[in-house]
LUMKOLDREN-242726 format. One record per residue (C-alpha): x, y, z. Coordinates in steps of 0.25 Angstrom, whole numbers, padded with zeros to 4 digits, always signed. Layout:
N
XYZ ...
This chain:
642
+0934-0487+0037 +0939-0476+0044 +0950-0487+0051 +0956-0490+0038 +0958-0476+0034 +0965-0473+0044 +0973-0484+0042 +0977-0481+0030 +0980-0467+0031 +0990-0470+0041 +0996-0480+0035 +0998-0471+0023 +1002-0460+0030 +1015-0470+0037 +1017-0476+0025 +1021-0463+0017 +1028-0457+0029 +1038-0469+0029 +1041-0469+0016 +1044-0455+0016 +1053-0455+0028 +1062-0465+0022 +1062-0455+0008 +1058-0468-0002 +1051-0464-0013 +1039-0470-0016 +1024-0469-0023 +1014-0460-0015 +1004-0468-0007 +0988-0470-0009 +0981-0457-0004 +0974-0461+0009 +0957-0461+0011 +0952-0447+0012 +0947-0445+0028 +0933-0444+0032 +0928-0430+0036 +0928-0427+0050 +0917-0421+0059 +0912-0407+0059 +0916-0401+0073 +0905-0394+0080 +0901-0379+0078 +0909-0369+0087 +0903-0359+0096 +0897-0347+0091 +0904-0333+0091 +0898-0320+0101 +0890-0311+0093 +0895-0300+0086 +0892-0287+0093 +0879-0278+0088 +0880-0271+0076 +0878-0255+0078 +0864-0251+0076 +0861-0247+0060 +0854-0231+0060 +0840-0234+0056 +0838-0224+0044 +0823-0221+0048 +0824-0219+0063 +0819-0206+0070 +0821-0200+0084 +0819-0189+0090 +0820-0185+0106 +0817-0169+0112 +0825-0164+0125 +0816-0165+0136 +0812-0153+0145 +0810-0153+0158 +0796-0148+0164 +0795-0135+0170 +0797-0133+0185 +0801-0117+0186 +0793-0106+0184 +0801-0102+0172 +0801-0115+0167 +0786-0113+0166 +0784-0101+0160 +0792-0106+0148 +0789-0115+0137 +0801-0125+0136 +0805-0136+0125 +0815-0145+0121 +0827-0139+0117 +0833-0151+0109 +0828-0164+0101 +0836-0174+0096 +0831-0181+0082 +0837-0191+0077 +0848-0191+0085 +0853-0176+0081 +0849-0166+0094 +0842-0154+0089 +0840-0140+0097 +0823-0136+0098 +0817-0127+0106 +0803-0120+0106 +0801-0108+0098 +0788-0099+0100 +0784-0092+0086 +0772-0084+0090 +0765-0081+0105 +0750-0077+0105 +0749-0062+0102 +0763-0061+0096 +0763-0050+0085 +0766-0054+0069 +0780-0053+0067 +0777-0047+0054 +0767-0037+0060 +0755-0039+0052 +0746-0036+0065 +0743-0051+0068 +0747-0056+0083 +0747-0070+0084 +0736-0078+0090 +0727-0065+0089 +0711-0069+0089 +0703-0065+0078 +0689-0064+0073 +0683-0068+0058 +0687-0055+0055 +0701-0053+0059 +0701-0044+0071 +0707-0047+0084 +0699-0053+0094 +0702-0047+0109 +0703-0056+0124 +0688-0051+0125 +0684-0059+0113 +0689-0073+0122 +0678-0076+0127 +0682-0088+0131 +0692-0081+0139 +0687-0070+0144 +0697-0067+0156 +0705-0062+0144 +0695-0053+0141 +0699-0038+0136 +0704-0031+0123 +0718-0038+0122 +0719-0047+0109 +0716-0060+0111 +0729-0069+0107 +0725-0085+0107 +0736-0089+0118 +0730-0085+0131 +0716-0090+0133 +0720-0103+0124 +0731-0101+0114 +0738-0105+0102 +0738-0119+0097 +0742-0128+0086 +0751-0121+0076 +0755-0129+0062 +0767-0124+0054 +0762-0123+0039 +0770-0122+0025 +0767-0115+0015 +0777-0114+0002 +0789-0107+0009 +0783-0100+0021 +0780-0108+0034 +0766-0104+0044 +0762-0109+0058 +0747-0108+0059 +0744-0107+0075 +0730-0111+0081 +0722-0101+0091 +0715-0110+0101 +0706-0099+0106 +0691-0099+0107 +0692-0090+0094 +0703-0097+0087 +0711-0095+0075 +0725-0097+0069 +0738-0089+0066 +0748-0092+0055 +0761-0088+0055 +0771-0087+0046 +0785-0093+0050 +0799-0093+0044 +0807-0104+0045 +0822-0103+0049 +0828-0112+0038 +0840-0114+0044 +0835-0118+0057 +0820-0120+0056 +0818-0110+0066 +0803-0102+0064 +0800-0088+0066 +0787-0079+0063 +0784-0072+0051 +0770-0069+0052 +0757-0073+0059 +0743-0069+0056 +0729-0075+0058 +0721-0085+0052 +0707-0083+0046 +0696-0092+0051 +0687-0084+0046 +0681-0093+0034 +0679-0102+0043 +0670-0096+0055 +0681-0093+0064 +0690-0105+0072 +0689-0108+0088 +0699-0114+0097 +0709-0119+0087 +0718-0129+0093 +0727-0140+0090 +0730-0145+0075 +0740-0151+0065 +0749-0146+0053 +0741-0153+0042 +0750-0163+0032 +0746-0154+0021 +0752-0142+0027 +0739-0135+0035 +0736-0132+0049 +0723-0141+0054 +0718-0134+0067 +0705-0138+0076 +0695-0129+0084 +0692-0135+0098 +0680-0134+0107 +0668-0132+0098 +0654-0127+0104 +0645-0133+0111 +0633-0132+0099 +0623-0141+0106 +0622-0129+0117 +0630-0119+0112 +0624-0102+0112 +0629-0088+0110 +0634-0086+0125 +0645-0101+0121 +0659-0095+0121 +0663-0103+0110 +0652-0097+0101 +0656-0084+0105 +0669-0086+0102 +0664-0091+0087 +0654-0079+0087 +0666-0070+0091 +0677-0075+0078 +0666-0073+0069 +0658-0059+0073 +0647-0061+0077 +0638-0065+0090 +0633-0077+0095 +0618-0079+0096 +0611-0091+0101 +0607-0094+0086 +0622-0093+0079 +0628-0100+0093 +0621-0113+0088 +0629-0117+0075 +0642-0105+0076 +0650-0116+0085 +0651-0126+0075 +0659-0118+0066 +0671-0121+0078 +0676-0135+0082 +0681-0138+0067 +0697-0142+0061 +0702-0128+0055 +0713-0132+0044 +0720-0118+0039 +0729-0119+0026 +0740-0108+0022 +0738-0105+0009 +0748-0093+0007 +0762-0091+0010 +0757-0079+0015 +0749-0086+0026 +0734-0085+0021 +0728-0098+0026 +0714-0106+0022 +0705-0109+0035 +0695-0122+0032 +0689-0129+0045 +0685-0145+0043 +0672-0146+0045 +0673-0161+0040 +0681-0166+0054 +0668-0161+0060 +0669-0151+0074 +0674-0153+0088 +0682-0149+0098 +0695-0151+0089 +0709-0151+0097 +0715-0157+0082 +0713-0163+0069 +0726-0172+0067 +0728-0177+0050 +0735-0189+0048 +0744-0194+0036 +0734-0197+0025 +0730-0182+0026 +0715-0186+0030 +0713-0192+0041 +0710-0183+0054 +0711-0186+0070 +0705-0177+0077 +0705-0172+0092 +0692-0168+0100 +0698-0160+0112 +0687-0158+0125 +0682-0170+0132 +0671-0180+0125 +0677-0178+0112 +0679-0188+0100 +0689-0190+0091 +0687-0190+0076 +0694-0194+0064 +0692-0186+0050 +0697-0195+0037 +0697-0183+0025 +0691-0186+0011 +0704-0182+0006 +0717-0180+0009 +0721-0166+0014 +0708-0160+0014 +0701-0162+0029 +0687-0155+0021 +0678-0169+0021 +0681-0183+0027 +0675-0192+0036 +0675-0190+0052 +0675-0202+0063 +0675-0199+0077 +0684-0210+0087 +0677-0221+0095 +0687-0225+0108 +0685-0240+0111 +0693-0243+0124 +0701-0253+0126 +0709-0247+0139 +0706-0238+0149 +0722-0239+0154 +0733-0226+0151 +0725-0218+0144 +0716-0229+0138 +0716-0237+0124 +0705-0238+0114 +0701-0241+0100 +0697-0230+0091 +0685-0233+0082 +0681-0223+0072 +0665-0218+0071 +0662-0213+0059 +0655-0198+0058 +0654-0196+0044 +0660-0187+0031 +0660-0173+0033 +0666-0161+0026 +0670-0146+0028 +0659-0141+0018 +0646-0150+0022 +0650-0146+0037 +0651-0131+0033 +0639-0132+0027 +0632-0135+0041 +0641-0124+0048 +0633-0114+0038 +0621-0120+0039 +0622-0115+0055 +0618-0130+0059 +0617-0132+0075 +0617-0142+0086 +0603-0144+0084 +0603-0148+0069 +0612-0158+0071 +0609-0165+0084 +0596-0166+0094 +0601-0167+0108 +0596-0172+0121 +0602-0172+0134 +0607-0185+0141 +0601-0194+0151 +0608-0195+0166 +0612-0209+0160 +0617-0201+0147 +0607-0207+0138 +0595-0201+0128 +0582-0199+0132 +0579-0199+0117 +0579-0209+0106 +0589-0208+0096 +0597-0197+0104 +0611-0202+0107 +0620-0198+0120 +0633-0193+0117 +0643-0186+0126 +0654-0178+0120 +0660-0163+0124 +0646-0157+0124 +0643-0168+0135 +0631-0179+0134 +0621-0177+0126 +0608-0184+0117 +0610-0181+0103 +0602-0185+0091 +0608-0182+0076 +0598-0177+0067 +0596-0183+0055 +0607-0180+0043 +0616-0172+0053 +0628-0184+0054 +0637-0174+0047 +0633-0162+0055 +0635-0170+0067 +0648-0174+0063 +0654-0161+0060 +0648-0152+0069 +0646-0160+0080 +0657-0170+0076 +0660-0174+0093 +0645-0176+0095 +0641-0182+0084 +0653-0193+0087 +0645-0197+0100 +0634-0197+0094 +0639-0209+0083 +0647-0218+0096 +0661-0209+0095 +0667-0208+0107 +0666-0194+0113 +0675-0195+0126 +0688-0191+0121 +0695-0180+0133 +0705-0170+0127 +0708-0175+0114 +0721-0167+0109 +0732-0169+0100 +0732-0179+0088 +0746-0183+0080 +0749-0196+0071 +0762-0204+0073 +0764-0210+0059 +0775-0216+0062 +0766-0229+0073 +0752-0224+0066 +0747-0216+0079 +0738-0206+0082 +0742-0198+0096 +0730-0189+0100 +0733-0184+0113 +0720-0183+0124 +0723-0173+0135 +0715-0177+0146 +0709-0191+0149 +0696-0187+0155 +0680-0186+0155 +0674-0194+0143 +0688-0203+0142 +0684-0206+0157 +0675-0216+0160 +0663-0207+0167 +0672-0200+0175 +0679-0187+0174 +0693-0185+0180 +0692-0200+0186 +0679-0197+0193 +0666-0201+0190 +0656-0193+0180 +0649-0196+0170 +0646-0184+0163 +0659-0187+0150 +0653-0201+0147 +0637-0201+0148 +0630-0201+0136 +0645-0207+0130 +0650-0220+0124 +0662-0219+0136 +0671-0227+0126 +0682-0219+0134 +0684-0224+0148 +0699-0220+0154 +0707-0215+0165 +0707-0200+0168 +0719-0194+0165 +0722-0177+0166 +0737-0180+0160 +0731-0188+0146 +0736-0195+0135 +0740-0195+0121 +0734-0208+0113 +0739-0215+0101 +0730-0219+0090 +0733-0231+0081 +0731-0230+0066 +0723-0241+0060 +0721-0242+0045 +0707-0248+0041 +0699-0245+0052 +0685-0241+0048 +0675-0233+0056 +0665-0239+0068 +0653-0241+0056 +0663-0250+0048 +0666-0238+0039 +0681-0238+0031 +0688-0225+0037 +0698-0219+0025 +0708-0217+0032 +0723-0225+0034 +0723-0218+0050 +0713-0222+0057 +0716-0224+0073 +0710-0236+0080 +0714-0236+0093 +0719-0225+0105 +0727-0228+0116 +0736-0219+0126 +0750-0217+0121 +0756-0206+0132 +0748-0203+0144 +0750-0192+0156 +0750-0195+0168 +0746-0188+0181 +0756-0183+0192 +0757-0174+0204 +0768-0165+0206 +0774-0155+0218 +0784-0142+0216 +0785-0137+0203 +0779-0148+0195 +0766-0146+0204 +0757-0141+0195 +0758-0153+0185 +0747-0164+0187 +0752-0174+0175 +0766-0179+0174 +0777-0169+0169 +0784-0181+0164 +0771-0184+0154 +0760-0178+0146 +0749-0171+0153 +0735-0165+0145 +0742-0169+0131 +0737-0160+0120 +0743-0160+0107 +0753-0170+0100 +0762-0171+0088 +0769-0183+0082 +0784-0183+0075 +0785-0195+0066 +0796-0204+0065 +0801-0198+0078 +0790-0205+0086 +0788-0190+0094 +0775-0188+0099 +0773-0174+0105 +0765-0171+0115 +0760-0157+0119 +0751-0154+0133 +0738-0145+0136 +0741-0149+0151 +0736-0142+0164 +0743-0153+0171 +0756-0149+0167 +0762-0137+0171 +0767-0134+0158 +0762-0142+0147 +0772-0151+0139 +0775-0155+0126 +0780-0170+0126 +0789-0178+0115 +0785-0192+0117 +0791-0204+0108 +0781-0215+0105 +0790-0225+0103 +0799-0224+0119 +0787-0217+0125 +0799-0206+0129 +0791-0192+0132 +0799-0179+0132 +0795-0167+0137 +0797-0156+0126 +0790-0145+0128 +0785-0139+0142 +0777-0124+0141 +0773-0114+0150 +0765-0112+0162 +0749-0115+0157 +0751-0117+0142 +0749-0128+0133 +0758-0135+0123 +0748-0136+0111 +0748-0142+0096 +0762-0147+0095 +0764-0151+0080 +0778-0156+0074 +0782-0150+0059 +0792-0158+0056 +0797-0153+0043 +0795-0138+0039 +0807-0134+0030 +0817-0144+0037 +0813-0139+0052 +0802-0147+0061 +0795-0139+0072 +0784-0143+0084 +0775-0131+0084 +0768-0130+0097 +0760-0121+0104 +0762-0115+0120 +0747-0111+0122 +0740-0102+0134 +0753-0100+0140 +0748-0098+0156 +0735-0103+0153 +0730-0114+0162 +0733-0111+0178 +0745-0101+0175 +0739-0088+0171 +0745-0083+0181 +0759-0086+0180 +0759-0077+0166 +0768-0065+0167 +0762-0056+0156 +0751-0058+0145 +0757-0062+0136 +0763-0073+0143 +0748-0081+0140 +0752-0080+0124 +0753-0095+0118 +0766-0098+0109 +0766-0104+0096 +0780-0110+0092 +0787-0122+0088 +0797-0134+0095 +0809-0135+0085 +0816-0131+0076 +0817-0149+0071 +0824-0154+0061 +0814-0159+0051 +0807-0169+0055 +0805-0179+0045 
C-alpha cells in the first residue's frame, strides 16, 4: 500500500510539471492519497532548574537576641552591676540598659517619712539591727533596711486605672513589702519614683522571709514565705518564733511557741485597690504551708506549681475552684518516677492527691491554736529507718526521718499545715534539693522550674557523691542522680487528661507529666582572675529564678550562686540552645526574681532584684555601709512585647 502511493504521487507530480513547462493548458489532475502520519520523535532533554525564589517574610515570626557581656575580671568590673546595652528584636536593634529605682534605706522622694526596705512591727514602728536576731553581728540601734543580712526580692509592676506601682518583697526573717508608685516616661517608657511606703500585714499575723513570686494574670502581686518552723520540735528560744513573737508584740512562751509558727510558710497575695496605693493583704491557706520559694499561675487562671525551696521538699500542684480566686481548690503533691539517672536525670511526674482545702476551714484551725501534736503522733526511726509501731509510717522530709501516725479526721489539717509531711506520709516524693524559679512556655506547653543544687535526697544515699544515708532513710528514694553544685533548670511537659495516682479526674487543661533536664551547669576550675569561680562562666551555676518571653522562645535565667564570682543572669533560647550572658552583678550578691512585663502602656520591662550586695565571702571588699544596700530596678526600656 505504501509502494503504490508513492507511485502515484510521483508520477503525478511529473505529469503536471511536464505539462506546465511546455505552457499547454490543460484540466487539473486527481488529487493524490493523503500521506500517512509519521512517527512521534523522542522527548528532548530536560531544562536546569530555575534558581530559588527569595524567601517570603513569614507574618508571625519572632526574634529576639541580647548583646552579650563579658564576665568580670577587674576589680572594678566587680564592684558594678553590668548589663546588656542593646537587644535586637525582630531584626530592629534597640538600646537597654539596667536602671535602679530604689536601694534599701533610700528616703521617699516624696518625704512622707517612709525609707524603703525599712522593717516593721504590726504596729507600724521601725524595727532596729537589734531586732535581727537572725543576724545578730548587726546588732545595735541603726534601722534595720532588708538588704544587708538577706534583701529585697521579687518585685511586680501593678496597674491600677492611670497610675503604675511596683510592689517589692522583703526576704528577711521579719518580712514585708513596699509599694512604690512610679511614673512612666511616655515618650520613652523610661520609670522614675514617685512615692514608696509600706505594706500592712498586719491582718494577717505578720509575713516572714518573703521571697520569689509572679505578677498575677489579673493584675496582683502573688508572693511566698520561705523557711517555716519546725513545729514538731519547735520552743520560745527558736529564732524564727522569736522573730514571729517580735512582728506581733509580744513574747514567746513554751505554750504560744507551739502553734505561733504555723501562721508563717503560706502564699501572701496583695491587691492594690487605690490609686492612691492602699493594698488588701490575704494569705492562701488553701495551697497549704511550706517552705515556699514560688507560687507560678498558669493560663486558665487556676492552676498553681508550686516551688519547696530547702532540701527533701515536694512539689505540689493547686487547681482553684474558680478562676482568679486561689481562696479554695484542690492540692496534689508530685510523685518522680525515674527513668534516667543521666545529665541531670528524666523522670515521669505523677500526681498524689491531698485533698480540697480552703482559706477559711484552714483559718479556722489557725484560730483554734492547733499544734503538732493534734495532727500527728510521732516516733523516732529505726537504724534501718523503719517503725517500731504499728500503723506508724517513715517519712523523710526537711525536718529529716521520722515515724508519724495521722490522727483520725486530721487529712485536712495535715494537708495545710503540714502540707510537706503529710505528702510523705501518702507516697509523695520528698527528696527534691533547691527548688526555685517556676515559668510557663506557652508557646511548646513547658514548665521550666529551676532546681539550684542537685544534692542530698536527689542523691542516691550519698551526699556531695559520698556515701550517707541520712537524706533517704525512712524515704521512697524515687530520686537517685548525680551530684552536681552547678544545677539545672528542668522542663515539664503538659499533658491534658492526666488524672491523679487514686484514678481521680484532675480539673485542669495543665497538668505536667514528665521532668527532664533542659540546661545544666557544669563544674570547672579556674586560675588568675576567674579563680574564685568553681562552675563554668560560660554556663549557669546555683540557677534560682526564671522568666519565660513567649513567642520569642527566651528563657531567662537568673543565679543565687557562690560558685560564680558574680552571679549572672543568662538569656537562653529553647529553640538553638544559644545562651547569652546578660546580666553580671557585683561582688557577693544575688540576681533575684527576674520577671518580664511585656506590655505596660506600650513599654516592656525585666524588673530584677541585685540582693545582699557583698554578702557571701565578700564582706570585706565593701567600702562604706551602704555599699551592703540591695537594688531594685528594671532591665529595659522594651518595646512592647506582644
Amino acid at each position: 500500500m505504501k509502494k503504490r502511493t508513492m507511485i502515484s504521487f510521483v508520477t503525478a507530480t511529473a505529469l503536471l510539471f511536464t505539462l506546465s513547462a511546455c505552457g499547454t493548458d490543460t484540466q487539473d489532475g486527481a488529487v493524490g492519497e493523503t500521506g500517512l502520519v509519521g512517527t512521534s520523535g523522542s522527548d528532548g532533554v530536560d531544562g536546569a532548574d530555575g534558581a530559588d525564589g527569595t524567601n517570603g517574610v513569614d507574618a508571625t515570626a519572632y526574634s529576639m537576641s541580647f548583646t552579650s557581656i563579658a564576665v568580670p575580671t577587674t576589680d572594678a568590673d566587680k564592684r558594678v552591676n553590668n548589663a546588656s546595652k542593646s537587644v535586637t528584636i525582630n531584626g530592629t536593634e534597640k538600646s537597654i540598659d539596667f536602671h535602679t529605682l530604689l536601694r534599701s534605706g533610700d528616703a521617699s522622694p516624696d518625704a512622707n517619712g517612709e525609707h524603703f526596705a525599712l522593717v516593721k512591727d504590726a504596729a507600724g514602728n521601725a524595727l532596729t539591727q537589734a531586732d535581727n536576731v537572725a543576724n545578730s553581728k548587726y546588732g545595735g540601734s541603726e534601722p534595720w533596711y532588708c538588704g544587708q543580712s538577706s534583701g529585697l526580692d521579687y518585685t511586680s509592676l501593678i496597674t491600677y486605672g492611670s497610675k503604675l506601682f511596683a510592689i517589692t518583697a522583703l526576704e528577711c526573717r521579719i518580712g514585708g513589702a513596699y509599694i512604690t508608685e512610679l511614673n512612666q516616661d511616655a515618650q520613652n517608657g523610661e520609670l522614675s519614683v514617685v512615692s514608696t511606703k509600706s505594706v500592712d500585714f498586719s491582718d494577717v499575723n505578720g509575713t516572714y522571709i518573703n521571697c520569689a513570686g509572679m505578677t498575677t494574670p489579673w493584675n496582683s502581686h502573688l508572693g511566698s514565705e520561705e523557711y517555716e518552723p519546725n513545729m514538731r520540735t519547735v520552743d520560745e528560744t527558736d529564732s524564727k518564733t522569736i522573730s514571729i513573737a517580735k512582728y506581733n508584740g509580744y513574747t514567746p512562751t513554751a505554750t504560744n511557741a507551739k502553734y505561733i509558727g504555723y501562721h508563717m510558710g503560706w502564699i501572701p497575695e496583695i491587691k492594690v485597690t487605690s490609686d492612691a496605693g492602699a493594698t488588701n493583704v490575704v494569705k492562701h491557706y488553701a495551697m497549704g504551708r511550706a517552705a515556699h520559694e514560688l507560687a507560678y499561675v498558669m493560663p486558665d487562671k487556676k492552676t498553681v506549681y508550686l516551688s519547696d525551696d530547702g532540701t527533701n521538699g515536694g512539689f505540689y500542684m493547686f487547681v482553684a475552684d474558680v478562676e482568679e480566686d486561689l481562696s479554695a481548690g484542690n492540692l496534689y503533691a508530685a510523685k518522680w518516677i525515674q527513668e534516667s539517672s543521666e545529665n541531670g536525670g528524666s523522670a515521669t511526674i505523677n500526681w498524689v492527691a491531698m485533698g480540697h482545702l480552703s482559706n477559711a476551714e484552714v483559718k479556722t484551725m489557725l484560730d483554734a491554736k492547733t499544734e503538732f501534736s493534734d495532727i500527728f503522733d510521732y516516733e523516732a526511726v529505726d537504724v534501718n529507718g523503719s517503725c517500731t509501731t504499728a500503723g506508724y509510717k517513715p517519712v523523710n522530709t526537711s525536718a529529716g526521718a521520722e515515724c508519724l501516725l495521722l490522727k483520725s479526721g486530721k487529712e485536712k489539717a495535715a494537708a495545710s499545715l503540714e502540707k510537706r509531711r503529710y505528702a510523705a506520709y501518702l507516697g509523695a516524693t520528698t527528696e527534691f534539693a533547691k527548688e526555685e524559679g517556676i515559668t510557663y512556655n506557652s508557646d511548646d506547653k513547658k514548665l521550666y522550674m529551676a532546681i539550684s543544687n542537685i544534692y542530698k535526697g536527689m542523691e542516691d544515699n550519698k551526699y556531695k557523691g559520698i556515701a550517707e544515708t541520712k537524706y533517704d532513710i525512712a524515704s521512697n528514694n524515687d530520686i537517685r542522680l548525680d551530684y552536681s553544685k552547678c544545677g539545672a533548670v528542668y522542663a515539664l511537659d503538659v499533658e491534658n487528661g492526666k488524672r491523679d495516682t487514686q484514678g481521680g479526674t484532675i480539673d485542669s487543661d495543665y497538668v505536667i507529666g514528665n521532668m527532664y533536664s533542659e540546661v545544666t551547669g557544669a563544674d570547672a576550675t579556674y586560675t588568675g582572675d576567674l579563680a574564685f569561680n568553681q562552675c563554668s562562666v560560660n554556663g549557669i551555676s546555683y540557677p534560682d529564678n526564671v522568666t519565660y518571653l513567649d513567642k520569642y522562645g527566651i528563657l531567662i535565667i537568673g543565679e543565687d550562686t557562690g560558685y560564680h564570682e558574680n552571679d549572672m543572669i543568662w538569656a537562653y533560647n529553647v529553640k538553638t540552645k544559644d545562651m547569652k550572658r546578660v546580666f553580671t552583678s557585683l561582688y557577693g550578691a544575688e540576681t533575684t526574681s527576674p520577671f518580664w512585663h511585656k506590655n505596660i502602656n506600650g513599654f516592656g520591662y525585666m524588673t530584677t532584684v541585685v540582693q545582699h550586695p557583698f554578702g557571701e565571702d565578700n564582706t570585706d571588699k565593701k567600702l562604706v555601709d551602704s555599699d551592703l544596700n540591695s537594688y531594685m530596678g528594671y532591665m529595659g526600656p522594651f518595646p512592647a512585647l506582644d
